[in-house]
C-alpha positions in Angstrom: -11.4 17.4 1.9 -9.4 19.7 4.0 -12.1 19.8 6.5 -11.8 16.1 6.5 -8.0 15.8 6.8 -8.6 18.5 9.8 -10.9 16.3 11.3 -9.1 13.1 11.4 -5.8 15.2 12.4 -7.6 16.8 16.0 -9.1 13.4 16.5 -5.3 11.9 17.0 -4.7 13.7 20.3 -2.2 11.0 20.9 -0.5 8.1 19.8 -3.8 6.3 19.4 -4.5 7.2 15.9 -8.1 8.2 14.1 -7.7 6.4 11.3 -6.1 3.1 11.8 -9.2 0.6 11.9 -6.9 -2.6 13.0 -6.0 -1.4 16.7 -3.3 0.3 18.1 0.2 -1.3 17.0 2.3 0.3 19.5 4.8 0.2 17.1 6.1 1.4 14.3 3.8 0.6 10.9 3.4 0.6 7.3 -0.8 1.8 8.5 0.3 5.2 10.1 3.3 5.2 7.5 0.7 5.7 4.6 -1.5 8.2 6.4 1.7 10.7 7.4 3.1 10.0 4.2 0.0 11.8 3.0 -0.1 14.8 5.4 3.9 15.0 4.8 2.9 15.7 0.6 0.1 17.6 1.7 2.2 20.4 3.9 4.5 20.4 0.9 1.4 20.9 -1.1 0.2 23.7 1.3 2.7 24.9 3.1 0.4 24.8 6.3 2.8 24.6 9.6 0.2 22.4 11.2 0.4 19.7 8.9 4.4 19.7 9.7 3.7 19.7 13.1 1.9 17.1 13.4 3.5 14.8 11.4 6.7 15.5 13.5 5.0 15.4 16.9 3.2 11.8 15.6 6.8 10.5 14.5 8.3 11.7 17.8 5.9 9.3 20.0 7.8 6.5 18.3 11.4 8.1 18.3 13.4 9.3 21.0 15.3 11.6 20.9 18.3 9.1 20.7 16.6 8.3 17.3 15.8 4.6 19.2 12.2 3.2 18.4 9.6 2.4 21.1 6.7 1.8 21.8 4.7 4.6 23.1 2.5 3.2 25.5 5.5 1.8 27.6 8.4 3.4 26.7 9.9 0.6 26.0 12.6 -0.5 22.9 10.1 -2.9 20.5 9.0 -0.2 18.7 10.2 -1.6 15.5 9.3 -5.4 14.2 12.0 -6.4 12.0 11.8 -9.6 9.8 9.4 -7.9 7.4 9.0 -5.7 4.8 5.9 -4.1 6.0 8.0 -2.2 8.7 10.2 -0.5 6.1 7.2 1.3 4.9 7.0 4.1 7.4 10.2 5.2 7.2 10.4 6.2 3.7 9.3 9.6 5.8 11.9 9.8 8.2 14.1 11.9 5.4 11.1 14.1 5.2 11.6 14.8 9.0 15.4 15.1 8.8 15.1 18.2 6.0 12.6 19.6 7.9 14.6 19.7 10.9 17.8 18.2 10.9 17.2 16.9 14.1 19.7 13.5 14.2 17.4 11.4 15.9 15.9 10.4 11.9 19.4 10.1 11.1 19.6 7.4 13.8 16.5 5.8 13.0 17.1 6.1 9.0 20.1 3.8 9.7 18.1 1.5 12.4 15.5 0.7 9.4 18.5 0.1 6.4 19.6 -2.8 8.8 16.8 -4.1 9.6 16.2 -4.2 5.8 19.1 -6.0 5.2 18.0 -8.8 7.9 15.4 -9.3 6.3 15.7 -13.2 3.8 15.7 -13.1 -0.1 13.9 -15.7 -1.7 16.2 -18.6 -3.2 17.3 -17.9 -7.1 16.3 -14.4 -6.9 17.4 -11.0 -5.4 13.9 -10.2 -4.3 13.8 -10.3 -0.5 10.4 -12.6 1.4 7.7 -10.4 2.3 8.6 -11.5 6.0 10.7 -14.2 7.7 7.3 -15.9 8.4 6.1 -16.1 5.0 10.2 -17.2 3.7 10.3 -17.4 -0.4 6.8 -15.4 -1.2 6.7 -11.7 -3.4 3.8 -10.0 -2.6 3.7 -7.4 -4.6 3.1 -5.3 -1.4 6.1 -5.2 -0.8 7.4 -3.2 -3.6 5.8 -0.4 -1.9 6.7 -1.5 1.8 10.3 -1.2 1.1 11.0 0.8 -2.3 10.8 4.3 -1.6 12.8 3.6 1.2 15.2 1.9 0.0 15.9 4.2 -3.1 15.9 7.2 -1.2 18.7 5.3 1.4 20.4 4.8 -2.0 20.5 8.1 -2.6 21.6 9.7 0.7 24.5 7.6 0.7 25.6 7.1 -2.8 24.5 3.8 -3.6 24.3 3.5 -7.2 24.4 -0.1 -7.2 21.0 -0.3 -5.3 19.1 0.8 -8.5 20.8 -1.7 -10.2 18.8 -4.3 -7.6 15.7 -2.5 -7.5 15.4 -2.9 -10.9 15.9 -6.6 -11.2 13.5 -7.2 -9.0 11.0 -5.5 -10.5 11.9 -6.9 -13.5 11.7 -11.0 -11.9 8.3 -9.6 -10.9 7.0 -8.6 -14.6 8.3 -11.8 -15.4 6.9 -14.3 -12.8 3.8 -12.7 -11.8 2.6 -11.0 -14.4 -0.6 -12.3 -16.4 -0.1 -11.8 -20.1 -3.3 -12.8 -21.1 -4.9 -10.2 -18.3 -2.4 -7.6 -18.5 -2.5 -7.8 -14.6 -0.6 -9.0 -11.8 -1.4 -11.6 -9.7 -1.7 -10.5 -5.6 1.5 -13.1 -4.9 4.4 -15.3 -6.1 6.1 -18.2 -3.9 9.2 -18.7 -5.2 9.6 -22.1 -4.1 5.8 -23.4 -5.6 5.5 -24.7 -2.2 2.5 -22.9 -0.2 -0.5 -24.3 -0.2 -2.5 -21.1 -2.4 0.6 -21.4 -4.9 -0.2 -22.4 -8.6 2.6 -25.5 -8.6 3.2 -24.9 -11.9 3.5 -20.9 -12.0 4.0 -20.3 -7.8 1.2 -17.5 -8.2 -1.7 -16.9 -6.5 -4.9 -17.0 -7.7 -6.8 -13.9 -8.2 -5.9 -10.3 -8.7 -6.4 -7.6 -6.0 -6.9 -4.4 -6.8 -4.9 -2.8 -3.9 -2.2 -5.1 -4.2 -2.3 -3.6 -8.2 -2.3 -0.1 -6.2 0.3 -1.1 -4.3 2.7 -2.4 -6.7 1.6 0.9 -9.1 2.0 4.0 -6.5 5.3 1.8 -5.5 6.6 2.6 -9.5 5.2 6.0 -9.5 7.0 7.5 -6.5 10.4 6.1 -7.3 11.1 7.1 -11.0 11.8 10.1 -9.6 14.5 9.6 -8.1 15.9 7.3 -10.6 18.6 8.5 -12.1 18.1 8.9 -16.0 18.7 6.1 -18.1 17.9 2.1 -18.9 16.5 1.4 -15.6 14.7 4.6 -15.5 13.5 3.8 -19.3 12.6 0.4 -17.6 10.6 1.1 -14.8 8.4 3.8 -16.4 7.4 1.0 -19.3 6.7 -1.1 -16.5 4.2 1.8 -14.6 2.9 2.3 -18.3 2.0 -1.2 -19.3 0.4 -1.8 -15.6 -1.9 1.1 -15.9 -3.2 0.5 -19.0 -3.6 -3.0 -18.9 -5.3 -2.5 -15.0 -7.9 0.3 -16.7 -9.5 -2.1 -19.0 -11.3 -3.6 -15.9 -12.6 -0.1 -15.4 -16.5 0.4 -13.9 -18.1 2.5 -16.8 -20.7 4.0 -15.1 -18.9 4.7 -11.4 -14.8 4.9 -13.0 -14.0 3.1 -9.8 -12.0 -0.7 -9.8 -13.2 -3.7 -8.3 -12.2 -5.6 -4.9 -11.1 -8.3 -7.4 -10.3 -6.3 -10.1 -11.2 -8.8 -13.3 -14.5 -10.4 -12.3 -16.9 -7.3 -12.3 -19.9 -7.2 -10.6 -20.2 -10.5 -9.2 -22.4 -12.3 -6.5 -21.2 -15.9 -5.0 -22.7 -18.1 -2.4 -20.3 -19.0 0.6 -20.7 -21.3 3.4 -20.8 -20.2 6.7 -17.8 -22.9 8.0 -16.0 -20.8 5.8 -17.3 -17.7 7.4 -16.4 -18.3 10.7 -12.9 -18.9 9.9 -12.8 -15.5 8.5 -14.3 -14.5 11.3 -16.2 -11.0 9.7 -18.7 -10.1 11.9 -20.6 -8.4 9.8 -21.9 -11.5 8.5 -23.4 -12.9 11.9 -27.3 -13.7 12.1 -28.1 -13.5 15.5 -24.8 -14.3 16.5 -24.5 -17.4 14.8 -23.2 -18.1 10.7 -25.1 -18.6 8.2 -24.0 -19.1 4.2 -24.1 -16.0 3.0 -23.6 -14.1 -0.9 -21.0 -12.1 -1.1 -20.1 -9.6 -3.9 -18.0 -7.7 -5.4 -17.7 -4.1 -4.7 -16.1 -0.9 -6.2 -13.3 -0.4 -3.8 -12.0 2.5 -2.4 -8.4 2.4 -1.2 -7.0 0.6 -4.8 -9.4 2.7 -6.6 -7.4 5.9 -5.1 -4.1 4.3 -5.6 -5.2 3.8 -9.8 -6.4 7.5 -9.6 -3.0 8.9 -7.8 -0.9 7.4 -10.2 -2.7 8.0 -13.3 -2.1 11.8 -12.1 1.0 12.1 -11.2 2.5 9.8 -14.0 0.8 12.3 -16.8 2.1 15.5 -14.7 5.7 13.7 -14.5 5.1 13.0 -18.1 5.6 9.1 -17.8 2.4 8.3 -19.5 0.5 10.8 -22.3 -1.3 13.8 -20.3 -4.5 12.8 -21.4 -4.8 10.0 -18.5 -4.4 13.0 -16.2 -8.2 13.8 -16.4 -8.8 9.2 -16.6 -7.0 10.1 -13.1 -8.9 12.7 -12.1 -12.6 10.9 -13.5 -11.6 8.0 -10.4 -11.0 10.5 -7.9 -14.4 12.5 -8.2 -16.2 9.0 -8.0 -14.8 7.8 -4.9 -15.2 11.0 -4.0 -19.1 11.0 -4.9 -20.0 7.5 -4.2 -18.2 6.5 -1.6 -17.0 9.3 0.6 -20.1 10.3 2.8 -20.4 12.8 6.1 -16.3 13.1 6.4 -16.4 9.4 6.3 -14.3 7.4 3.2 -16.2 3.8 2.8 -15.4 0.7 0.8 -12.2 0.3 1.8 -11.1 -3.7 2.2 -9.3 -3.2 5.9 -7.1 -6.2 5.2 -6.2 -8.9 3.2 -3.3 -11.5 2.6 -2.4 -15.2 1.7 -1.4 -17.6 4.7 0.2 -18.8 6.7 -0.3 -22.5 7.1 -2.5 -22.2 9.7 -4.8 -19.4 8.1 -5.6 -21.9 5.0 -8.4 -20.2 4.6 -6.3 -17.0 3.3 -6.3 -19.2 -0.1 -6.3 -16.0 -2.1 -9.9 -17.6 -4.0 -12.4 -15.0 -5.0 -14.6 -16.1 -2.0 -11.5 -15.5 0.4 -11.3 -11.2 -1.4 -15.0 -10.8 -1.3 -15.6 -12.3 2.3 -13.0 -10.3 4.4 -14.2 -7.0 6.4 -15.3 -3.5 4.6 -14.9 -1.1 6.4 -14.6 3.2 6.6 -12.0 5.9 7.2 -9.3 3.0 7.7 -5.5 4.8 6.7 -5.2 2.3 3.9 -7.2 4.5 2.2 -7.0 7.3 3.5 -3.8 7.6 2.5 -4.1 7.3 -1.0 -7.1 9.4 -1.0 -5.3 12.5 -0.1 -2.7 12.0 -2.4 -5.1 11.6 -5.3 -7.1 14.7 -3.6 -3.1 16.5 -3.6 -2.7 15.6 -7.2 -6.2 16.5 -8.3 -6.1 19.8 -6.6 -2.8 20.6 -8.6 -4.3 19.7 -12.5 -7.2 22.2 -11.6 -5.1 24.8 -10.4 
């Protein structure tokens, strides 16, 4: 594993990084957010200088030293997207690069990010903000993690004890909106307004239930308890993270411990046809350059899979759940790490996936739409979450 992380590290010579699979942003982005916020656990874990320094050199391609974000390629001030949650992400490790050098330019850009937060919309009738301006009214329970950790550690900083109030609630409008009783999981997305066209017009949910968008919404509860303070919404939030693992390992793989793509339907095969296909537009299913219908399948998944194993870990260390998931935890980590990590190469891992707009109808959130989008390897998305299950694993074996 270390040789691994070594090896995608002295691949990023530059701001073009080695394991971002959807092209350079040149901004800002929840993708490099979730790798760094990896290597940043990792020197903490170690201790290693190099780790440090290369998560501060990375940042400082994107951060002047005015603490003003740009992007890298030009110079220029777009470095930062605002309007979305997804932009929040990254920064949840700019107060990792402030203690560790108490350089004021993460000060700056700490501050840049809380009001950019704040532009963001809520939905109507509930404090939950929209995902992003261009998707007004919809949870995804990406989000959660996107802005969270952020956020709560902002509230911190500056003595905002009313923000834990908030992030509670809308947790809790999420457990009760989204949340499939009958499952014990929650659904990938919520439209407030029971307006978009993949919306249940009864519930406003989507239809199916991703396993990284579980992930997300999991790792999301895992890493803020702690810095909760104690009390009710502490209480609350860690019966939330309990009741969401164990109703997400009942849809456990037996025989490889690892969670489906769509995390309820097990090891399914359907037919889809090609018009549907080329909307999607995944290469990997072109026949001499042309669509076909093709079966799809499900597949044991690598980047939610790591996010289940994570979190399972550090919730029994933290002693949120009992300590006997610790080695559940640890079972998913040595599988992905057997079956699907290969040659300093992590595979399975979904490289996106989403619901809309209203011109991407076919982003319908169906179980063809999950099974149908690109697979791809050594993508940060899981990446990420496959060093922090590797950090967490490496300390219950010490």
């Amino acid at each position: 594993m270390i040789n691994y992380i070594n090896n995608l590290i002295e691949k990023t010579e530059s701001y073009i990084p080695a394991w971002n699979q959807e092209n350079f942003k040149g901004r800002w982005n929840y993708i490099d957010g979730v790798f760094l916020n990896a290597i940043v656990n990792l020197y903490k874990n170690t201790g290693d200088e190099k780790y440090k320094n290369f998560f501060i050199n990375y940042i400082n391609y994107y951060i002047t030293s005015e603490g003003v974000f740009v992007n890298p390629k030009t110079g220029e001030p777009t470095g930062f997207r605002g309007g979305e949650l997804d932009s929040i992400c990254e920064s949840r490790i700019l107060f990792d690069a402030y203690e560790m050098t108490n350089d004021n330019r993460y000060l700056v850009a700490i501050e840049t990010t809380y009001k950019e937060l704040l532009n963001v919309p809520k939905t109507i009738n509930c404090i939950n903000y929209s995902h992003k301006v261009t998707y007004p009214n919809q949870i995804w329970l990406d989000g959660m993690y996107m802005y969270v950790p952020f956020y709560t550690r902002y509230a911190i900083k500056n003595r905002m004890d009313e923000v834990f109030d908030e992030i509670t609630k809308a947790y809790k409008y999420i457990r009760d909106n989204v949340f499939d009783e009958k499952k014990k999981l929650y659904y990938h997305c919520h439209d407030v307004s029971k307006s978009i066209f993949w919306a249940d017009k009864e519930t406003g949910n989507s239809s199916s239930f991703w396993i990284r968008a579980c992930g997300w919404f999991i790792v999301s509860l895992v890493d803020v308890i702690e810095y909760f303070p104690n009390g009710d919404n502490q209480d609350y939030l860690k019966g939330l993270l309990k009741e969401a693992l164990e109703g997400i390992i009942q849809y456990q793989n037996t025989d490889y411990k690892m969670f489906y793509q769509v995390v309820d339907k097990g090891p399914v095969s359907i037919s889809v046809k090609k018009e549907y296909l080329k909307k999607i537009n995944n290469r990997e299913y072109l026949l001499n350059e042309t669509y076909e219908d093709r079966v799809v399948s499900n597949y044991l998944e690598s980047s939610g899979s790591s996010m289940i194993a994570y979190s399972l870990m550090k919730a029994a260390r933290l002693g949120y759940i009992d300590s006997d998931y610790a080695q559940m935890g640890a079972e998913v980590y040595e599988s992905i790490y057997k079956y699907n990590y290969k040659d300093l190469t992590l595979n399975n891992i979904c490289i996106s996936a989403g619901l809309g707009p209203e011109d991407k109808e076919y982003r319908d959130g169906s179980l063809e739409y999950y099974l149908a989008e690109k697979v791809g390897s050594n993508d940060a998305k899981g990446i990420g979450p496959f060093i922090m299950a590797y950090i967490e694993y490496s300390m219950l074996n010490k």
